[in-house]
C-alpha positions, 0 to 999 in steps of 0.5 A: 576567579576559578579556572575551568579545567575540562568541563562546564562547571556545574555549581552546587549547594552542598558539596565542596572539596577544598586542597591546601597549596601542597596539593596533587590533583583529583579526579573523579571517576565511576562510571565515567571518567572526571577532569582533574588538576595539575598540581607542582609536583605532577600527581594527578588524582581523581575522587568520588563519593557513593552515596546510598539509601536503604533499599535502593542502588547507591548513586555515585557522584564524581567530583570535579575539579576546579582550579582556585588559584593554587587551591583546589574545589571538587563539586558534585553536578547535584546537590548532596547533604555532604563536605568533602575537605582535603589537606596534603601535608608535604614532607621530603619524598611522603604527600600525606593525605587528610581526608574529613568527610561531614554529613550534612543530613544522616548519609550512607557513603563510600569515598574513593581516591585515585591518585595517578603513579606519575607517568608509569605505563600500567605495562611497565609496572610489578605491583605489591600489596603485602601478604596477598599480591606480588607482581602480577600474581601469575603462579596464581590461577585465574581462580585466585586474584591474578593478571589472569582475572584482571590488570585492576585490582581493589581490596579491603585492607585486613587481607594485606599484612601491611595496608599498602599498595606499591607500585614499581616501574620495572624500566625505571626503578622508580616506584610509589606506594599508599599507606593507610596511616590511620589507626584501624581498631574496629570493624563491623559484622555484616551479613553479606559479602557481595553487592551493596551492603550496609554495615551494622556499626562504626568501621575503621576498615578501607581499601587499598588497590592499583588500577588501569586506567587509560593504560596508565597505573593509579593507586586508589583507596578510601573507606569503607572498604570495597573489593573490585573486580572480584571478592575472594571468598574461599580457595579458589572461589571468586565472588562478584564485587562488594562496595560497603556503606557506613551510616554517618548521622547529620554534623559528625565527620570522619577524618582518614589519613593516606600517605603517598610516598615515592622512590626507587630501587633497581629492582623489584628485590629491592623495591619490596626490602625497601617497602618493608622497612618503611612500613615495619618504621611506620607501624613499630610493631611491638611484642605482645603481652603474654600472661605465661612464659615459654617454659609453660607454652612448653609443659602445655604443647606437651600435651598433644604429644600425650594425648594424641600419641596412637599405636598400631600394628604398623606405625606409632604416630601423634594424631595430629591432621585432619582433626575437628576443633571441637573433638580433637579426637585421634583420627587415624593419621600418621604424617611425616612432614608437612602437615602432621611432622610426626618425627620433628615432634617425636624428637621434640617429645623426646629431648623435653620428656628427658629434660623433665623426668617425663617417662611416658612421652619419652617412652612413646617417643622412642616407639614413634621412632622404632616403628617407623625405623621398622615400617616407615619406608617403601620398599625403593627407600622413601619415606611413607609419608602419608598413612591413614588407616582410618580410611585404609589410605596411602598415597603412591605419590611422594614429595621432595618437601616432606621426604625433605623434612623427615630426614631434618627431623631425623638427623637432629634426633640423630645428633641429640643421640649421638649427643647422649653417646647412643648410636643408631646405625640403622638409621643411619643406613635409612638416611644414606639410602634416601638421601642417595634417592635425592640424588639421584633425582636431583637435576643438571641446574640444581633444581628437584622436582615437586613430586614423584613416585616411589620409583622416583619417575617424576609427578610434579617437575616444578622446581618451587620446592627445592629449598626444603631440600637445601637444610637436610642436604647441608645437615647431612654434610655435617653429620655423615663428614661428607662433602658430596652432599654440601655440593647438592646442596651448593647446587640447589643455592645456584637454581635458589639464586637464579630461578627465585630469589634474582626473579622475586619468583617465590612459588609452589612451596606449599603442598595443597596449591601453586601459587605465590606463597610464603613458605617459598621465600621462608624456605629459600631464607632458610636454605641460604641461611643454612649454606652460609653456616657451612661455608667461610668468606666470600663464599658465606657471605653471597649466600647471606646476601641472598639469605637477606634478599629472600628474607624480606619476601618471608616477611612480607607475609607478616603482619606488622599490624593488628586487624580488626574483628566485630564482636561476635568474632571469637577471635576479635573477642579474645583479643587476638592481635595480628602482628606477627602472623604471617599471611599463606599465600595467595590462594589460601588467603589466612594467618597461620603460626608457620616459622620453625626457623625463621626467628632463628634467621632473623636473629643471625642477619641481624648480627651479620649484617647489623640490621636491628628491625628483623631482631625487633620483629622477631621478637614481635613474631616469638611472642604473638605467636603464642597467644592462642595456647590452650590450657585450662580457661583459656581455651582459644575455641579448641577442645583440647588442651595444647592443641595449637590451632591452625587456619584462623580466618582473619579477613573475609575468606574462609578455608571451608567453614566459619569465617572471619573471626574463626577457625575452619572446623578441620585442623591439623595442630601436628605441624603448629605444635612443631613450628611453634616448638621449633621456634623456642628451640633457638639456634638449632641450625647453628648449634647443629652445625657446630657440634658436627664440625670436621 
């Protein structure tokens, strides 16, 4: 006999939603709220299933729960042509969820499940959906997903680097987090990206989110995908919802897998380490298959240094920002750091040109050098870091990020001539002056503000890209013998640990937005990567803890799992596979190949502290980074050889132009070659550092 929950029972012919003795508890919701069910371990769920006709608004169906001793039936108040059949697997702190769905006639439908955080008050709680949500993404504006827009978000899977939502409970440390278990190799084109929309094929593609209801936190997901409350189109630009429709013909069935698991940590540091070795175990992400080895991606990048190397009356530079993928053409841009890092490539340019005997690049590589040594820098001692004299501009407005990356640049190329017996005194002078500049800038908690101008008064004081600093300050300790600058550089691991890394606080790193974003937490990795080298015991080992801490935000950004592209998605139809990749940030919401040292990073820690995943997974990185490498019949839909492309739109957003499944027009392969060269440079920092011993 079944048991009425809440409602009056409503009988139906057609729909049933049967759940096995292990069961958690389902409700039904869309424009109203549904009863649901009390099952042994707490969990409550709710569920409904949309169902629409071409040309017509989809009707919702909220299920409604019905007690059948220890079973549970859903039934929908109407008659409709589908079987909803529901199994939990129970195993340790993992409820696995099996969902059929059967057609009986030809449907259009979206399923949704709700399953309710045990008794988490939504104001209690910090959310995680991997390479896209972090907290409450408050750094984000309210033009971006953020708490600003709304406390309830869902979204498609391929925008999360994991398809995961967590949910932690900052007053108790317990958290919960849903997992998409099932294999996602397809996905369907659709025209439109707001409103009802009908898929053109079969999908693998869901949704993932956490919701408010009742001021209480729910984790729902289901497939197709939808996004609610908004959709995220392009930097900055909100678009109404989508719910998205698959076509199931009469007697096929669907089967989809979702695994809630629960746990805790002490804080929410911990809950997101936690989160990514529970994915990175569930997922085993494995290296990429190339068909060329790294000695060829070399001779291949080389070409940009070739190719886009420009000469003027004032600085020699490699044109590499702001380019068209379909031209490639030199435009007149001469960068120092992020984007274009003129002198990293330069350096770069000029250890591979004398390796292999190549008199040209090295040539020009050395005039890249002597000019900027002549005209680099403004008269008060900065890098000019941005000249482009297509359009006879250059900003006033400096950077501590890419001030910060220039002197890298220059003291490795530094170092490799001090290696050669060739001394730079000049040089040497320019770095002391701008380094003194740092200083000087530097404030009482160690912390240096985002921007300035040339005189030093400050722009931007957020403190978001202070890590960048932290490399060349330590670097230069060792260079010059100069203990002075590995206190400033102690003092920016103070600010890190205080004001970052204890408050999972990642931001502002990136140059074009403020907002949470990956470069953040790689740099603060690398910052404390870089402290530990230059100090002994208990002093290096805190900075590795930290260095541990921070690094498990880098890689959250990164893809541990192929997404899937449509045919007719140039980057699906050369068979590019995600893993690997990481995400930007939350307002530029693409892929992209930023590493440098991270690889490097990965590679310590795991013989420092004994964790093999991050040696595996950066082996996963090294190798998934390099498939888009053009050359000659494998161009990758750029123009030019060696020419590594940049914004590559792998969810439904675009940069400017194209899409999901294709680049933005505008490029700037000037730092992707940097980063990725970087990467087979192995152990520079720790090579650096050792040759430079007191």
């Amino acid at each position: 006999m079944l048991d009425k929950i809440d409602l009056k029972r409503i009988k139906v012919k057609y729909m049933t939603i049967k759940i096995g003795k292990t069961i958690t508890k389902l409700l039904g919701t869309a424009l109203v709220m549904f009863s649901f069910a009390t099952i042994a371990n707490g969990q409550h769920i709710r569920s409904w299933l949309q169902l629409k006709t071409p040309g017509n608004n989809a009707v919702c169906y909220p299920l409604e729960v019905y007690k059948n001793g220890q079973d549970l039936e859903l039934t929908a108040s109407e008659n409709i042509p589908v079987e909803v059949n529901v199994t939990i697997d129970k195993k340790a702190s993992e409820q696995v969820y099996i969902i059929n769905i059967k057609a009986l006639n030809t449907i259009f439908f979206n399923y949704k499940q709700s399953i309710k955080a045990g008794s988490f008050e939504h104001d209690d709680c910090q959310f995680l959906m991997p390479g896209f949500w972090y907290r409450r993404n408050l750094r984000s504006p309210k033009e971006a997903p953020s708490f600003h827009t709304s406390d309830s978000w869902l979204v498609r899977e391929d925008r999360l680097s994991t398809p995961l939502t967590g949910v932690f409970n900052e007053k108790t440390g317990d958290y919960y987090t849903v997992l998409r278990k099932d294999d996602i190799q397809n996905t369907a084109y659709s025209a439109l990206h707001k409103g009802e929309v009908i898929l053109s094929q079969a999908s693998d593609l869901g949704f993932t989110g956490f919701e408010n209801m009742d001021g209480q936190t729910w984790l729902s997901f289901g497939f197709p995908y939808q996004e609610n409350p908004k959709t995220y189109i392009r930097k900055l630009t909100l678009a109404p919802p989508v719910t998205a429709f698959e076509k199931l013909e009469k007697g096929e069935t669907k089967t989809f897998t979702w695994t809630v698991n629960k746990g805790h940590a002490n804080d929410f540091s911990e809950f997101v380490g936690q989160v990514w070795n529970y994915s990175f175990d569930a997922f085993q992400p494995q290296p990429v298959e190339l068909g060329y080895g790294y000695d060829f991606v070399k001779k291949t990048l080389s070409n940009f240094y070739d190719e886009g190397y420009t000469e003027t009356d004032d600085l020699n530079y490699y044109s590499g920002i702001h380019l068209l993928t379909y031209d490639c053409q030199n435009n007149g841009g001469a960068e120092i750091g992020f984007i274009g890092r003129v002198l990293l490539n330069a350096y770069f340019a000029l250890e591979y040109a004398e390796e292999t005997g190549h008199e040209k690049l090295k040539n020009e590589a050395i005039k890249i050098y002597d000019s900027y040594l002549k005209n680099g820098f403004t008269e008060t001692g900065y890098f000019r870091e941005f000249v482009h004299f297509d359009h006879n501009e250059e900003p006033d407005v400096y950077s501590i990020r890419r001030q910060s990356e220039g002197i890298y640049a220059v003291l490795h190329y530094l170092n490799y001539e001090r290696s050669k017996k060739r001394q730079h005194p000049e040089w040497e002078e320019r770095i002391k002056t701008l380094l003194d500049n740092f200083l000087a800038i530097q404030n009482e908690d160690g912390s240096f503000p985002r921007k300035f101008d040339k005189n030093s008064k400050v722009i931007d004081a957020s403190g978001g890209s202070t890590p960048s600093a932290t490399l060349p300050l330590v670097m230069a300790s060792k260079y010059f013998k100069n203990k002075n600058y590995l206190k400033h550089a102690k003092k920016t691991g103070v600010y890190l640990e205080k004001e970052i890394i204890s408050k999972s606080d990642y931001f502002s790193s990136t140059l074009d937005a403020n907002c949470e974003d990956k470069e953040a937490s790689l740099y603060a990795s690398t910052a404390m990567y870089y402290l530990a080298l230059a100090t002994k015991g208990k002093e290096s080992a805190h900075y590795t803890r930290l260095c541990k801490q921070a690094t498990y935000f880098a890689l959250s950004w990164y893809y541990i799992w192929d997404v899937p592209f449509a045919q007719g998605q140039m980057l699906g139809d050369i068979e590019l596979k995600s893993r690997g990749w990481g995400n930007v940030s939350v307002e530029n919401n693409h892929i992209d190949v930023f590493i440098f040292e991270l690889v490097d990073v990965l590679n310590w820690l795991d013989k420092t502290i004994d964790e093999p995943r991050f040696k595996a997974f950066g082996e996963v990185i090294k190798s998934s980074m390099m498939q888009l490498l053009p050359y000659e019949g494998h161009m990758c839909g750029v123009e030019r050889v060696g020419y590594y492309p940049e914004v590559v739109q792998h969810t439904n957003w675009d940069y400017g132009k194209n899409g999901k499944g294709f680049y933005n027009n505008f490029f700037a392969p000037g730092w992707t070659v940097a980063s990725l060269w970087e990467l087979l440079q192995e152990g520079s920092a720790e090579k650096f550092i050792k040759s430079n011993k007191h």
